[in-house]
N, C-alpha and C positions, 0 to 999 in steps of 0.2 A: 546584153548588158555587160557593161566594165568590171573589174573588180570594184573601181572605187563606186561606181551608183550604189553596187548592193552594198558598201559600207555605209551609203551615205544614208540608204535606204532602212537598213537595220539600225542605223542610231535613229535617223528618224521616230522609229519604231519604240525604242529604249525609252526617249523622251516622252513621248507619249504616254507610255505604262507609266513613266514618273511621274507626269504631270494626273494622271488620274489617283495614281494615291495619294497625293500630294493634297488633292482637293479632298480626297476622302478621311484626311487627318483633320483634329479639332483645330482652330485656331491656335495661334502661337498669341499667351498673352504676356506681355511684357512684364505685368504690376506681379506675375506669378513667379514665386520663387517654387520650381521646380526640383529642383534637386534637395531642397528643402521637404518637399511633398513624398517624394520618393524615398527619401529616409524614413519618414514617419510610416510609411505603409510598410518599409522594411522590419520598422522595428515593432509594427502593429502585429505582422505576421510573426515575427519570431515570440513574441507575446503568446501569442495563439498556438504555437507548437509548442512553447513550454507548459501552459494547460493541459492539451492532447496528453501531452508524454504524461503526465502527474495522473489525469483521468486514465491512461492505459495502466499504470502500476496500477492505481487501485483495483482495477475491475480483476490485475491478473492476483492481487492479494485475496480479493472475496471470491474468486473460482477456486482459487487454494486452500480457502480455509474452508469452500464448499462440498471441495471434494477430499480435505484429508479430514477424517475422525478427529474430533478434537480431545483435549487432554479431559480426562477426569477432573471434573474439580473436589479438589478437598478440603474438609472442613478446616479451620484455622483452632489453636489450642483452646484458643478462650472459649468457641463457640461447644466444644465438647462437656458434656455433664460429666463431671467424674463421680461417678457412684460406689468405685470397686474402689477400697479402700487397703493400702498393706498392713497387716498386723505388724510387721516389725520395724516398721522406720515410717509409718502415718502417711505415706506416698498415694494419693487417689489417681485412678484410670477410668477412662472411657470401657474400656470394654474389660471382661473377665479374661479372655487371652492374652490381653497387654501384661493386666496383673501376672500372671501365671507365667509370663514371658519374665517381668521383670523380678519376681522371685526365682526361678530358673538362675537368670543373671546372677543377680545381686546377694541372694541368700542362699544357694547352693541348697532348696525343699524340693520334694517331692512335688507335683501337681495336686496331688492328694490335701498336702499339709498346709497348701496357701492359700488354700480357698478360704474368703474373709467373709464376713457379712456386709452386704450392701449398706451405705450407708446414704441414707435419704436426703441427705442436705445438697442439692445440684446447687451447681455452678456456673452460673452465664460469664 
């Protein structure tokens, strides 16, 4: 054989592989606007990875907040009974060391000398 058979032989060959995928592809239809169709699936996927990304943050928020201890919660001022009353300036507290804390401060007594009587009237 020539050099040019085997080229003619090999395109041969080429055409054929094209003409079989060629029938393996769907129809070309006219009335379809393609490139139309192919943006929208574009922009359907980018749709779709912008969810993904949003459901990944979340999942990585609730393993964070799965695995770190979370804060103390504390009461809010209102929610406190103030029972412990200061003899010297009518100041109510939640607890007897707040008192005893803020005599310390404020009135320069002894722990001894601040201690007040509870006064029963709570506070929501």
């Amino acid at each position: 054989m020539s050099q040019e058979d085997n080229q003619s032989v090999n395109m041969n060959k080429i055409i054929s592989i094209i003409n079989k995928a060629i029938k393996k592809c769907p129809q070309y239809e006219q009335t379809q606007n393609y490139l139309l169709e192919s943006r929208k699936i574009v922009l359907f996927n980018e749709g779709l990875r912008e969810q993904i990304f949003k459901c990944q943050d979340e999942i990585r928020l609730i393993q964070k907040e799965l695995t770190q201890p979370s804060k103390k919660l504390r009461r809010k001022a209102n929610e406190i009974s103030k029972k412990y009353k200061c003899s010297n300036c009518d100041k109510k507290y939640g607890s007897e060391a707040s008192l005893n804390l803020h005599c310390k401060i404020k009135h320069a007594f002894s722990e001894t000398d601040s201690k007040t009587q509870i006064d029963h009237s709570f506070q929501i």
